[in-house]
KEMARSE-90690 format. One record per residue (C-alpha): residue in one letter; residue number from 1; x, y, z. Coordinates in steps of 0.001 Angstrom, whole numbers, plus 500000, padded with zeros to 6 digits. Each point is the difference from the previous one (the first is absolute). Layout:
N
rest / nr / xx / yy / zz
a / NUM / X / Y / Z
...
This chain:
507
rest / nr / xx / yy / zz
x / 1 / 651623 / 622691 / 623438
x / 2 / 500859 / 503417 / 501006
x / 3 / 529273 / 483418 / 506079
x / 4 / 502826 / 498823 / 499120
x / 5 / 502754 / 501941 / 497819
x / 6 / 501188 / 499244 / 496843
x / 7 / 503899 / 501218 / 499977
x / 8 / 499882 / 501569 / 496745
x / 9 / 497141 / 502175 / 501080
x / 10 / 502866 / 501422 / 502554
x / 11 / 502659 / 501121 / 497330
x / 12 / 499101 / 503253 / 498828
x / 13 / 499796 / 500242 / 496426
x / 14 / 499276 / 503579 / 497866
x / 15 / 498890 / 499875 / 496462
x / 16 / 499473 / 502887 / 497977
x / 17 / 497010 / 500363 / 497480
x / 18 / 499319 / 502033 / 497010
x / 19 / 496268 / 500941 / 499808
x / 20 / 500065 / 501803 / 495708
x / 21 / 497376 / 501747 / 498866
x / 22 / 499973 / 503640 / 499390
x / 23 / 502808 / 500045 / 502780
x / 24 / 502732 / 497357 / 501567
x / 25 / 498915 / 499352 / 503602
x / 26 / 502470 / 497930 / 502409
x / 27 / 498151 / 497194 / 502371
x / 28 / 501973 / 498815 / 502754
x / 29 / 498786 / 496025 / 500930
x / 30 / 501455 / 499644 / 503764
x / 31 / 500483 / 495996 / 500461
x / 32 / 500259 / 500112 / 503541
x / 33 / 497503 / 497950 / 502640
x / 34 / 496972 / 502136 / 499324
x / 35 / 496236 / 498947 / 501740
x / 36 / 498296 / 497052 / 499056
x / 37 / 496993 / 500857 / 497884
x / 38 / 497447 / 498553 / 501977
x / 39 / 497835 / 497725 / 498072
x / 40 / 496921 / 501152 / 501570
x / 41 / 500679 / 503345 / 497792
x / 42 / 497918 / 498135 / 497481
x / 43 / 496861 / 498919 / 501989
x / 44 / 497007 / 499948 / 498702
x / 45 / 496499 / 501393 / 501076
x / 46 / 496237 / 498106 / 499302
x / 47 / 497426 / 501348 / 501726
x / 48 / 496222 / 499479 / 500102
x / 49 / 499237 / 502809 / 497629
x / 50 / 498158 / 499450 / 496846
x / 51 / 501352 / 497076 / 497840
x / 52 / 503449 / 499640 / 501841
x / 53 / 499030 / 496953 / 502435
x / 54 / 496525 / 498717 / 498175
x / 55 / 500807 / 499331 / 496566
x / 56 / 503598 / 500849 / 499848
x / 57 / 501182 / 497564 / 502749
x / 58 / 497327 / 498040 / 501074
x / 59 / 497051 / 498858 / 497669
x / 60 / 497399 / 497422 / 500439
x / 61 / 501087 / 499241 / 503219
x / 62 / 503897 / 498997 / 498657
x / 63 / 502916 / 501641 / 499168
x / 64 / 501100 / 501292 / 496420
x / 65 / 502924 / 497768 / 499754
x / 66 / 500772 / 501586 / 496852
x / 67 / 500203 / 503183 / 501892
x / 68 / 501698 / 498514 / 503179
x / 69 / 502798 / 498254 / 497740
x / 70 / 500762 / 503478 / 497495
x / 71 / 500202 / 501717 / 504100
x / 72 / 502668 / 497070 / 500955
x / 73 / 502291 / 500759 / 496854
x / 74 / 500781 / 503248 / 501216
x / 75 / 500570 / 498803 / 503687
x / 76 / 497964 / 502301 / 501982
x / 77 / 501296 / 500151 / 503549
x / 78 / 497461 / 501170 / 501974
x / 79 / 496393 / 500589 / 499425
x / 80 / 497568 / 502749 / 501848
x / 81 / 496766 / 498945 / 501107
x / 82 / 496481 / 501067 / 500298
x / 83 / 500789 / 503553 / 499497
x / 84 / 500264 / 502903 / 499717
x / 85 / 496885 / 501837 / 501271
x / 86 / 498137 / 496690 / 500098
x / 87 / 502202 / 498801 / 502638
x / 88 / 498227 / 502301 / 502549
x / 89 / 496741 / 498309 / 499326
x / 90 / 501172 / 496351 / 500023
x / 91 / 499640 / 497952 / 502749
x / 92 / 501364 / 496845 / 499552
x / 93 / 497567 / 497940 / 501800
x / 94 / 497903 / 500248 / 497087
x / 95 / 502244 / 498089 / 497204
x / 96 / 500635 / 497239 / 501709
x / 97 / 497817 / 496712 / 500767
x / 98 / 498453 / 498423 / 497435
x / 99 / 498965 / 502313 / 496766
x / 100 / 496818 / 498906 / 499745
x / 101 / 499305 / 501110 / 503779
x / 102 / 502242 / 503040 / 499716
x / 103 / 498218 / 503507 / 500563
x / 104 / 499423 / 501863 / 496958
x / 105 / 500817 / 504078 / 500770
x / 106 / 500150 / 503515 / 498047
x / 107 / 502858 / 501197 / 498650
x / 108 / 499392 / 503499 / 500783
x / 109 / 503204 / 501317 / 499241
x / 110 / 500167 / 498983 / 496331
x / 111 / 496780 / 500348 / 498417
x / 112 / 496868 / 498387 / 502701
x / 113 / 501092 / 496804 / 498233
x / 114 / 499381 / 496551 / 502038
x / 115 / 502255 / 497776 / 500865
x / 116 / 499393 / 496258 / 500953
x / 117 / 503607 / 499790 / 501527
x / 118 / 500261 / 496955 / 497968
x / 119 / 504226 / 501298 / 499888
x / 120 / 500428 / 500295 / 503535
x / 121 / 503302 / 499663 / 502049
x / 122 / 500929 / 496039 / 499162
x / 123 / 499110 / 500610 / 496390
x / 124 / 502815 / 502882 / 500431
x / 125 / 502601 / 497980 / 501670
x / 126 / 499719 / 497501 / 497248
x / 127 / 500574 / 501975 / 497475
x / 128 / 502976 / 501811 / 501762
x / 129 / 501336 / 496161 / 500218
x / 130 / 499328 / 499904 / 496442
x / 131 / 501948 / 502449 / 499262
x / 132 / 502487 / 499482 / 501698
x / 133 / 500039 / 503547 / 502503
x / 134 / 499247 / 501266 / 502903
x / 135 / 496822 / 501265 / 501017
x / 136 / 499803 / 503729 / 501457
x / 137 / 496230 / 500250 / 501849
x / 138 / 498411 / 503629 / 500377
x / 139 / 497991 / 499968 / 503417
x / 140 / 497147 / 501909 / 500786
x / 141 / 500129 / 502691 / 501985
x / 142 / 497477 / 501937 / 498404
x / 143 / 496652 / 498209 / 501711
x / 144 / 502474 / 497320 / 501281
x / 145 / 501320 / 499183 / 503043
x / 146 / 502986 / 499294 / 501499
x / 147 / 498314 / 496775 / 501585
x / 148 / 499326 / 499246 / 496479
x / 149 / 503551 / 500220 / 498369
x / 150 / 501523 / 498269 / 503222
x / 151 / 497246 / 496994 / 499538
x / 152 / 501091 / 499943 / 496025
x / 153 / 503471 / 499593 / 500635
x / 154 / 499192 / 497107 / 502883
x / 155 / 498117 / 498712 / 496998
x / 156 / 502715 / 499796 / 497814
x / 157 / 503342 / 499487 / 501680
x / 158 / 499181 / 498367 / 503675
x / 159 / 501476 / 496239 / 499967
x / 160 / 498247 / 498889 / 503205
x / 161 / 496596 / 499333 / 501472
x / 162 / 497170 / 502824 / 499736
x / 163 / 496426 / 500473 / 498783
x / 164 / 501406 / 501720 / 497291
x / 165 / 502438 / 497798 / 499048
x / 166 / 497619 / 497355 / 500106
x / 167 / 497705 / 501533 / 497594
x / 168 / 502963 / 500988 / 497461
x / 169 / 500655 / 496158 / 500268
x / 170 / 496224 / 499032 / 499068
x / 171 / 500029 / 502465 / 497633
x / 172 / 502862 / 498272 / 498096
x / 173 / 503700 / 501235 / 501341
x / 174 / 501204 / 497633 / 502463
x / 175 / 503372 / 501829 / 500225
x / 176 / 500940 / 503621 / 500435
x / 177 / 500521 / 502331 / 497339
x / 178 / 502471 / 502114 / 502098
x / 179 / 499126 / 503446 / 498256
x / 180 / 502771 / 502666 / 500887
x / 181 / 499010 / 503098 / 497751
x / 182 / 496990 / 502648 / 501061
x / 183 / 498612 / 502960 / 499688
x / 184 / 498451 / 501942 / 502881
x / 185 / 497079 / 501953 / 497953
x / 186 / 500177 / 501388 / 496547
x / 187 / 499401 / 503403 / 498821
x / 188 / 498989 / 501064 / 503495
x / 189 / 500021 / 503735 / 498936
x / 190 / 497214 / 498805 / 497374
x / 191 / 498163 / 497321 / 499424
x / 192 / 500768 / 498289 / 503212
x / 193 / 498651 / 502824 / 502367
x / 194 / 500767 / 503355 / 499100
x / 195 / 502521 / 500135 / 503153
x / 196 / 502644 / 502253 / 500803
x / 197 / 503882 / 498494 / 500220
x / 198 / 499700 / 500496 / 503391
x / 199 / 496883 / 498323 / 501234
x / 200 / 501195 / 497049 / 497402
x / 201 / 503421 / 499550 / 501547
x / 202 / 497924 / 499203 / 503136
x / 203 / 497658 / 497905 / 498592
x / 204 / 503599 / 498106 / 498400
x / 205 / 501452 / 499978 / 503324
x / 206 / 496937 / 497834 / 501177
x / 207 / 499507 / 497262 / 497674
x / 208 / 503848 / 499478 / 499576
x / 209 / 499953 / 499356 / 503773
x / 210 / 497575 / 497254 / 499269
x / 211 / 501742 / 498254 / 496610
x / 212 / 501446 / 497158 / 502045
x / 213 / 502711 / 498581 / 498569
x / 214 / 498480 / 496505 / 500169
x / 215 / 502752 / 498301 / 497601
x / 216 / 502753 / 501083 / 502108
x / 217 / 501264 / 502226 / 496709
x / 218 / 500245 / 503680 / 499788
x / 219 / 497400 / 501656 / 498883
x / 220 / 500022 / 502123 / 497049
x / 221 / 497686 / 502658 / 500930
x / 222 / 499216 / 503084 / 497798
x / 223 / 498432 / 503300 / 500421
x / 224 / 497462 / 501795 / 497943
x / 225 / 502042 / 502447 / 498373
x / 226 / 499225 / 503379 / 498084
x / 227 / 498199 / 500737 / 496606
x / 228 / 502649 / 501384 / 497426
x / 229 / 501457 / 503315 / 501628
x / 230 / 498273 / 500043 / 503673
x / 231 / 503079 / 500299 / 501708
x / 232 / 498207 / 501174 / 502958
x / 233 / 498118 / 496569 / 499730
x / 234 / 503612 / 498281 / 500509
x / 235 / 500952 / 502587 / 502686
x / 236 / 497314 / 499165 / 502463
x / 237 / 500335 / 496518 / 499458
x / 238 / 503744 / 499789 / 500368
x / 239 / 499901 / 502277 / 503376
x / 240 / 497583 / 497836 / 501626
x / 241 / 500100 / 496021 / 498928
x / 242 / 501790 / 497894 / 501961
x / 243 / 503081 / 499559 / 497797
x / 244 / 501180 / 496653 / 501618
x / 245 / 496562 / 498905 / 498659
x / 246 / 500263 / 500717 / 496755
x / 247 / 501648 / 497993 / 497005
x / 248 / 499246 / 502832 / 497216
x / 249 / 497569 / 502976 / 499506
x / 250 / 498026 / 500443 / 496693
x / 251 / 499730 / 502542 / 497102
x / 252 / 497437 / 499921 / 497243
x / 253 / 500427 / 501790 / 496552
x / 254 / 497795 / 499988 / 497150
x / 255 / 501757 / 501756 / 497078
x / 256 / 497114 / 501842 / 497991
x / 257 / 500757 / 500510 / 496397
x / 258 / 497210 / 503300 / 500126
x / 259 / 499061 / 502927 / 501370
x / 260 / 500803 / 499623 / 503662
x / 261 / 496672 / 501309 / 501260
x / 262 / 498099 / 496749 / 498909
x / 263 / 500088 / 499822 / 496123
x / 264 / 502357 / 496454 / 500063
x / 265 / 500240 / 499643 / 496201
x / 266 / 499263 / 497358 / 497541
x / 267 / 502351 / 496491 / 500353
x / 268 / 500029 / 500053 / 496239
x / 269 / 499150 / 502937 / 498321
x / 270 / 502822 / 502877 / 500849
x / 271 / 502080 / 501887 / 498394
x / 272 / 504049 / 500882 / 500835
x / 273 / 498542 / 502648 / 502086
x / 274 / 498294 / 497249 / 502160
x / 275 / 503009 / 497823 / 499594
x / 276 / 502272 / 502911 / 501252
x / 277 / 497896 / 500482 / 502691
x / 278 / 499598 / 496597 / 501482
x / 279 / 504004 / 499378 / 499342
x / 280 / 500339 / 503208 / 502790
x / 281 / 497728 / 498714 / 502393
x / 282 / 502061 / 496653 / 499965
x / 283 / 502909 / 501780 / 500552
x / 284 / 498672 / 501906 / 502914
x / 285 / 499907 / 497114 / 501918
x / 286 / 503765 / 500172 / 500588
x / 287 / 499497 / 503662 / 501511
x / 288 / 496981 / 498345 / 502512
x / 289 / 502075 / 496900 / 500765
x / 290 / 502947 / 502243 / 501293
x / 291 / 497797 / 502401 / 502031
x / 292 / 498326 / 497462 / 501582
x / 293 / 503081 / 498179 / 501266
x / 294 / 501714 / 503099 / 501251
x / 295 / 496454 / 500249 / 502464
x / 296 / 500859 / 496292 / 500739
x / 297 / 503741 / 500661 / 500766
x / 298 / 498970 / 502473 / 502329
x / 299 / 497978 / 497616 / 502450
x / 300 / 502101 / 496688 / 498698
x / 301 / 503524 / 501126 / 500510
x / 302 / 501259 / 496531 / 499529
x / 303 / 497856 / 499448 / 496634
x / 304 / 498750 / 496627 / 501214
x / 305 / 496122 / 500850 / 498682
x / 306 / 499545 / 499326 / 496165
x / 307 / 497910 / 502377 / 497956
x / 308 / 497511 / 497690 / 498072
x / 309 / 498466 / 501210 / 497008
x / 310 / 496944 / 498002 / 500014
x / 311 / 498431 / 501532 / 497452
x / 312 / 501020 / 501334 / 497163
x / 313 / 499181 / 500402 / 495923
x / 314 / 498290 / 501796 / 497486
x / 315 / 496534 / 501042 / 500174
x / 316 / 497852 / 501123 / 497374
x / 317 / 496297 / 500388 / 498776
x / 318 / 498605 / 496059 / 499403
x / 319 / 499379 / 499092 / 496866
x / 320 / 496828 / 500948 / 498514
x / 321 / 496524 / 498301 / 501138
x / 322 / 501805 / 498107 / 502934
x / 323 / 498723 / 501107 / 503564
x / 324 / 502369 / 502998 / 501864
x / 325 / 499865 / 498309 / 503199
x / 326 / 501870 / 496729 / 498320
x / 327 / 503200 / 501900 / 498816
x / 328 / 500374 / 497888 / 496811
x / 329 / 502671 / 501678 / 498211
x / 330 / 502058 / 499061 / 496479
x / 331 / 503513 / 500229 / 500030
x / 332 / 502388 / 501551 / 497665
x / 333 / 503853 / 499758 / 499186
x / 334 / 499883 / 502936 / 501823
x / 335 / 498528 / 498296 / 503256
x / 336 / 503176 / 497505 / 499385
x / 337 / 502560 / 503130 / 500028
x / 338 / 498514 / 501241 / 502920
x / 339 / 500335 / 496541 / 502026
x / 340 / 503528 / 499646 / 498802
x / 341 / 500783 / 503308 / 501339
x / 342 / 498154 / 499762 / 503672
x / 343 / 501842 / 496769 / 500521
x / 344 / 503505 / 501405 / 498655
x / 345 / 499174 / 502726 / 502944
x / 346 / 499072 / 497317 / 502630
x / 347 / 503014 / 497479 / 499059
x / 348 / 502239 / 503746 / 500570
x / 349 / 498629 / 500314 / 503489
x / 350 / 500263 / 496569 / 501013
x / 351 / 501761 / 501015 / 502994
x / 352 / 496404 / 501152 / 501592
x / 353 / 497220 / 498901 / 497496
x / 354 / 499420 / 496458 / 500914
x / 355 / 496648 / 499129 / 498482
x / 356 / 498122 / 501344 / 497352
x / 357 / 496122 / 498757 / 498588
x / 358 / 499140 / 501039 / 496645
x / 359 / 496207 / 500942 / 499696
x / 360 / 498738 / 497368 / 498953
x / 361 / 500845 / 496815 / 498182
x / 362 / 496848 / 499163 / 498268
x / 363 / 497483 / 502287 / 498095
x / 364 / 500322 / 502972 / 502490
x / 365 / 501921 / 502902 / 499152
x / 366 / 503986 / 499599 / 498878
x / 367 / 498803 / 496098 / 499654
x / 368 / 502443 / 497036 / 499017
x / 369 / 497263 / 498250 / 498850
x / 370 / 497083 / 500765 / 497931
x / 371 / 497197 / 497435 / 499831
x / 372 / 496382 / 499962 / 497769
x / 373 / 497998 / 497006 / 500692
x / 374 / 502511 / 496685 / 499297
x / 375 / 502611 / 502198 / 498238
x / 376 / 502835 / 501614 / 501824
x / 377 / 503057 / 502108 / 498806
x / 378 / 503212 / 501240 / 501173
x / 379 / 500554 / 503889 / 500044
x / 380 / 502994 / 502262 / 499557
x / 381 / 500008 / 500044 / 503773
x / 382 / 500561 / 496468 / 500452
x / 383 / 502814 / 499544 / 497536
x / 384 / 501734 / 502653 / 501953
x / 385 / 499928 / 497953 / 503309
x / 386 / 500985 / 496503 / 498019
x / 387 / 502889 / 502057 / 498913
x / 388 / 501234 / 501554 / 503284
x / 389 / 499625 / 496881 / 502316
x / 390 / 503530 / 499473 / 499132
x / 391 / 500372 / 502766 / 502707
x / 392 / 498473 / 498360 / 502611
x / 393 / 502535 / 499353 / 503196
x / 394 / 502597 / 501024 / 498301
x / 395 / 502426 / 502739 / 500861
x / 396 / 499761 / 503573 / 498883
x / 397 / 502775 / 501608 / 498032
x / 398 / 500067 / 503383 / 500553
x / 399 / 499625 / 502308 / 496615
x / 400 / 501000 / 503859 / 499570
x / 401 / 499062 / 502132 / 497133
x / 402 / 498738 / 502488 / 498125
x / 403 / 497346 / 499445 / 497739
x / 404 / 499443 / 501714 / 496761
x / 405 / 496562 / 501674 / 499566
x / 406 / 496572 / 499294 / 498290
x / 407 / 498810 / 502687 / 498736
x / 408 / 496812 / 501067 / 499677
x / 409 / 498928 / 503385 / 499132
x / 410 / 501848 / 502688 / 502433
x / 411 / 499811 / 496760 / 502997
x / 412 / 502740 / 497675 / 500435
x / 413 / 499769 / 496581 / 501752
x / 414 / 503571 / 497962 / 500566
x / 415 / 499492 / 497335 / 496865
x / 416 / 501715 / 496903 / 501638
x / 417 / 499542 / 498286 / 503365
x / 418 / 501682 / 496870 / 501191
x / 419 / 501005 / 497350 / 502523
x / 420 / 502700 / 497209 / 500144
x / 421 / 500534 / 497216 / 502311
x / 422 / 502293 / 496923 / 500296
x / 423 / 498067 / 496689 / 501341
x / 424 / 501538 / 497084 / 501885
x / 425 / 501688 / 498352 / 496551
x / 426 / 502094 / 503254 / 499810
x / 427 / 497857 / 501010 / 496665
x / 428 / 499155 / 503450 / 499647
x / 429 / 496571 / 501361 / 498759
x / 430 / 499739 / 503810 / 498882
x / 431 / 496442 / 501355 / 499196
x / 432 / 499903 / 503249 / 498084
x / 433 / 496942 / 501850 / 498976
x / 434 / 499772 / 502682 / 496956
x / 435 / 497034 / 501952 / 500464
x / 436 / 500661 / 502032 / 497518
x / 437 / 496842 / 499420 / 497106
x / 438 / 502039 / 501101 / 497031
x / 439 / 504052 / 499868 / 500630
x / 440 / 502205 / 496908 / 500556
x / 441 / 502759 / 500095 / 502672
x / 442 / 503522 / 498227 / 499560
x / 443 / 501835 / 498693 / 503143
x / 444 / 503622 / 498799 / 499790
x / 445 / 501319 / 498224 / 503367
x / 446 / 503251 / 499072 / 500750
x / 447 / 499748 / 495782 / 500402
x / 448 / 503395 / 500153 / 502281
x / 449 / 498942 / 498073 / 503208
x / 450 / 496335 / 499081 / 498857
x / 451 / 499487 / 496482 / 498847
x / 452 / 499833 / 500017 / 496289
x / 453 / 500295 / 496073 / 498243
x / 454 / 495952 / 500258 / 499546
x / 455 / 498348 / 503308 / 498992
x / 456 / 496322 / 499725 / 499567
x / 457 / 497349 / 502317 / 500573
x / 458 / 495861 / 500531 / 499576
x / 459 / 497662 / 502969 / 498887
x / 460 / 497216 / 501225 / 500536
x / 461 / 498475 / 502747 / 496992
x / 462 / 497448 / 500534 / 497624
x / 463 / 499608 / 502581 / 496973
x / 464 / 497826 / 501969 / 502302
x / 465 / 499899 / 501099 / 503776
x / 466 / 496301 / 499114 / 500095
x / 467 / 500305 / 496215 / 498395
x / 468 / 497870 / 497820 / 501632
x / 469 / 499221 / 496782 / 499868
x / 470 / 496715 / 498162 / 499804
x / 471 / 497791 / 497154 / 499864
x / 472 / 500272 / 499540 / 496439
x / 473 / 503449 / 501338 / 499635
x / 474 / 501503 / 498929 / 503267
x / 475 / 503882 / 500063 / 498949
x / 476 / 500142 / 503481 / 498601
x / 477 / 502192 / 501250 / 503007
x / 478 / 502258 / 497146 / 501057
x / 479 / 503483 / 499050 / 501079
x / 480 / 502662 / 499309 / 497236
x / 481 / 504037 / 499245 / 499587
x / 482 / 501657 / 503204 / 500415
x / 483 / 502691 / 500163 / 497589
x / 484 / 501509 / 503461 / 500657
x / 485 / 502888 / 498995 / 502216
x / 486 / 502961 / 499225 / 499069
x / 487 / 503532 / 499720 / 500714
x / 488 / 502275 / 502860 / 498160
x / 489 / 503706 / 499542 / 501399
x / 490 / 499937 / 499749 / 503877
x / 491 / 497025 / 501617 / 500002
x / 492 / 495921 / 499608 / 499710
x / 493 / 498149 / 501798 / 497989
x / 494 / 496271 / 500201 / 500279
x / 495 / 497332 / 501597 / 497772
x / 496 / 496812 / 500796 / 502048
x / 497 / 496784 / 500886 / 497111
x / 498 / 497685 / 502779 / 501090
x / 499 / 497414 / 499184 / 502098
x / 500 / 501385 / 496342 / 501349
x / 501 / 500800 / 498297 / 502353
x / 502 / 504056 / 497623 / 500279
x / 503 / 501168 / 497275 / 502372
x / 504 / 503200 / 499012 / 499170
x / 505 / 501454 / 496834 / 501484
x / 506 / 504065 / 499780 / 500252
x / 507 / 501399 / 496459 / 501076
């Protein structure tokens, strides 16, 4: 693991907001051209770790179309692929031919498992055509090569005449698959071989000599970046990659709900204590993101390299009598809150974070998907990204205030997060968070310049922040008609419940 314009984007437009609780709070909604939210902020991440590929994509030697059509609903963009760790111990030579004849090898990275390769790379193309997105491939360069990424991408993406091409052709593709987006490595510190951000940078300058571009399109090259706070990782890198080479550079962060020195904490059986906690480390992230791309802005004074945060979520301890080295992890109303907020913080940094890969999207750690045998469900998680995907391409509108607090004890976190956006139909989409476990918050916006015939909205909450649901409950925790906006005067009023999660819709 580890454009064109739209003219009414260019009128400038202030609206001032009302955030009631125990205090009036003004929010200032800037309707100017802001970024485009990249829609590869809401990637997605399967790896070949425990029950992620085999059984939660891939089972009996065919897809889980019941899985693959619940992923298309919520429009994933772009989907990250073999890993994570594993990714430095794959060589694609063995998942491709005929399964019967393919080589069966050791997962040694997540738990000495075997794996008969049976999903191998054409088994991952079709599902990304499936789904409709674009694949992102992790290369080896771990125990790879760069002989052996340079003959994968001849592989995929050379349209002429080759020994290579020849055998993608017998092996089934007769044309191309022209894949742009790859990473150089992963966890290179760790997993992938314990190197220093120097030595890697070399290594990076190598192989992205060798990733010819044999599509004639750019290619979308990205960096192994650091784990959480290593800002010495990103230092090294920066200073010595060859920046003309480089589409975006990675960050990973794991938010653990525990003690930081190992003890993650139970995905269903905390406290507000835990809650509190987890709800802080989430928040952090906004501290790492902005320290990290002042060390980028340093090297990349024209801000052309995107900081990718290809992996990212929740981890906690797996749920009891499953195997450690499989990650299998529940997920809570509070998992949901805590994806609503990391992608509130990416869609506010759209200028720079292009890409982000949520770890992972079946039955690993903050999962969309849980599946047990033929039965599958939908977590918190998931109805999070089925309600944000109205945010995908469209353009930011920029948001200013001050949040009241949630209080716990003598800490404070700010209670409310949000992001807003106007797509290419000129409707606007605010999402607004309430962390808060116990208080409500009351918004009041000024509708003068915002579209306002059609006011609808969605939520996300549940009595308690560690709902879950499950196999024989699977609705517990779903997405309903939110009902708490409406329009008072020439204004909108909005009532957020504790603990929830609001995307209100203004045509």
């Amino acid at each position: 693991m580890r454009m064109k314009m739209f003219l009414f984007l260019i009128l400038p437009l202030f609206v001032t907001v009302s955030v009631r609780s125990q205090s009036t709070v003004d929010l200032l909604i800037k309707d100017t051209a802001g970024p485009q939210i990249s829609r590869y902020i809401y990637g997605q991440f399967a790896e070949h770790l425990g029950r992620c590929v085999y059984e939660g994509l891939w089972k009996d030697n065919k897809f889980r179309m019941e899985v693959v059509n619940a992923l298309k609903k919520i429009k994933i963009p772009v989907l990250r692929w073999p890993g994570g760790c594993f990714a430095d111990q794959y060589h694609w030579r063995d998942g491709v031919g005929p399964r019967e004849q393919r080589k069966k090898t050791v997962n040694t990275q997540w738990g000495m498992v075997m794996d008969n390769n049976s999903f191998g790379t054409h088994e991952f193309l079709e599902l990304c055509s499936m789904l409709g997105c674009e694949p992102y491939i992790a290369a080896n360069v771990g125990t790879g090569t760069p002989e052996e990424m340079e003959s994968w991408l001849e592989y995929l993406n050379y349209p002429g005449e080759s020994t290579l091409t020849d055998l993608r052709k017998k092996n089934g593709r007769q044309e191309p698959w022209n894949v742009t987006i790859w990473g150089v490595g992963n966890e290179n510190w760790g997993c992938g071989g314990w190197m220093t951000p120097e030595y890697y940078a070399m290594l990076y300058r190598r192989y992205s000599r060798f990733c010819r571009r044999f599509n004639g399109q750019p290619m979308k090259l990205i960096a192994c970046g650091a784990e959480n706070d290593d800002y010495n990782w990103t230092e090294g890198v920066m200073k010595n990659i060859l920046l003309r080479a480089t589409w975006g550079i990675g960050v990973h962060y794991y938010i653990i709900p525990g003690d930081p020195n190992g003890i993650h904490g139970s995905a269903t059986q905390f406290d507000e204590d835990g809650y509190f906690k987890a709800m802080t480390a989430c928040l952090k992230m906004e501290e790492l993101i902005n320290k990290h791309l002042a060390i980028m802005d340093k090297y990349d004074t024209l801000k052309k390299v995107a900081l990718v945060m290809d992996e990212w979520g929740i981890a906690t301890d797996v749920e009891p009598g499953t195997r450690p080295e499989f990650h299998y992890q529940q997920n809570s109303l509070r998992d949901g809150l805590i994806a609503a907020t990391a992608l509130n913080i990416f869609n506010n940094h759209a200028d720079r974070i292009k890409m982000a890969n949520l770890a992972q999207v079946v039955n690993v750690v903050q999962a969309l998907i849980l599946t047990e045998g033929d039965k599958m469900l939908l977590t918190p998680t998931y109805h999070i990204f089925d309600m944000y995907k109205v945010h995908q391409d469209a353009h930011l509108l920029a948001l200013k205030f001050n949040s009241p607090d949630y209080v716990y004890g003598q800490q404070k976190l700010p209670a409310v997060n949000a992001s807003a956006s106007r797509d290419s139909l000129g409707a606007v989409h605010i999402s607004l968070v309430n962390i808060d476990a116990n208080k409500p918050v009351t918004i009041r916006t000024s509708l003068h310049g915002l579209p306002s015939k059609s006011i609808q909205g969605q939520i996300l909450t549940s009595e308690k922040v560690n709902d879950i649901n499950t196999f024989d409950h699977p609705d517990k925790v779903h997405l309903a008609d939110f009902t708490g906006a409406y329009k008072e005067g020439g204004n909108l009023v909005i009532t957020l419940p504790a603990r929830s999660v609001v995307m209100v819709e203004l045509k």
